[in-house]
ZAMARGU-4260 file (C-alpha; in steps of 0.2 Angstrom, whole numbers, plus 5000, padded with zeros to 4 digits):
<rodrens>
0) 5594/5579/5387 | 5580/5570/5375 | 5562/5569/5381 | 5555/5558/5376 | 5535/5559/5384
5) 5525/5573/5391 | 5509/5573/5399 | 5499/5587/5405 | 5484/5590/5418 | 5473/5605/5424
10) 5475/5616/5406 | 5493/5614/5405 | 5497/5621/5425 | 5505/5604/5431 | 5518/5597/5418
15) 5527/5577/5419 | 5543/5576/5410 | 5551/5560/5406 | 5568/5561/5396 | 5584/5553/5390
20) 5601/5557/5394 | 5615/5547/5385 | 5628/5539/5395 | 5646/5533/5391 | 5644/5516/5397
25) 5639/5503/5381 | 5630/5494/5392 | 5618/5506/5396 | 5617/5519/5383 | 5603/5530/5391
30) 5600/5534/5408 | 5581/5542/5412 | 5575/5555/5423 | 5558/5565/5427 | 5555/5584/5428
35) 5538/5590/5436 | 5535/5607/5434 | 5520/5617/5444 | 5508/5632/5440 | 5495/5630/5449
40) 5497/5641/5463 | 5502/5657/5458 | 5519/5654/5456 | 5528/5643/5446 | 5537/5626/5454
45) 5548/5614/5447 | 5557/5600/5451 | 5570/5587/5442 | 5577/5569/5446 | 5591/5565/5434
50) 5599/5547/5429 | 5585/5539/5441 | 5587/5522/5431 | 5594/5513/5414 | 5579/5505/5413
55) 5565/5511/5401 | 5551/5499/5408 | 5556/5505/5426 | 5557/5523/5422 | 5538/5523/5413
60) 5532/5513/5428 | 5537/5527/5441 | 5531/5543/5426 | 5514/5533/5425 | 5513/5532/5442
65) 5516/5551/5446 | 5504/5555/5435 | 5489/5548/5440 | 5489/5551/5456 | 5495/5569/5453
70) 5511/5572/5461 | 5518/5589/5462 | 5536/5595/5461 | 5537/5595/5482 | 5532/5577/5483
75) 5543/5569/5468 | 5559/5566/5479 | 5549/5558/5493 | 5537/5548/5481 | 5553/5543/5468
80) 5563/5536/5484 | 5548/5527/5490 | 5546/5520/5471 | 5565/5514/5471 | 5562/5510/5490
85) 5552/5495/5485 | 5557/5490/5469 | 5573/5486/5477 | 5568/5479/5494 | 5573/5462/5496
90) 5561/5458/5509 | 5548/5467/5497 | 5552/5452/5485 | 5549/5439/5496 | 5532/5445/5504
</rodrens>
């Protein structure tokens, strides 16, 4: 595991991880994922989501995303799916 961007809020308490993992298939060297770890209430939460994507664009639209609008740890599973959810919809596509 490579990572690759870090971004930190609220003095270093709420930690956004996006990294690299590389992949045997030649097609797609890299597969990403986002770890989230959590301070802010007295005890220390984290969460991880491995090989979400291949895609680099993809992956830095969905780290972006999570970190502007402050996603915690508990949350990243349901927002992630709901990110993946819609890039994939077909009738998202045609609307």
């Amino acid at each position: 595991m490579r990572h690759i961007k870090c971004e930190t809020l609220a003095n270093g308490s709420l930690c956004y991880k996006l990294f690299s993992t590389e992949t045997e298939n030649e097609s797609y060297p890299f597969s990403y994922g986002i770890e989230i770890e959590c301070s802010l209430f007295g005890e220390t939460y984290a969460d991880i989501l491995e090989d979400i994507t291949a895609n680099y664009e993809y992956i830095s639209e969905l780290f972006e995303l999570l970190v502007t609008y402050t996603v915690t740890p508990v949350s990243l599973r349901c927002i992630a799916e709901d990110f993946i959810n819609e890039k994939y919809s077909f009738y998202a596509k045609i609307i």
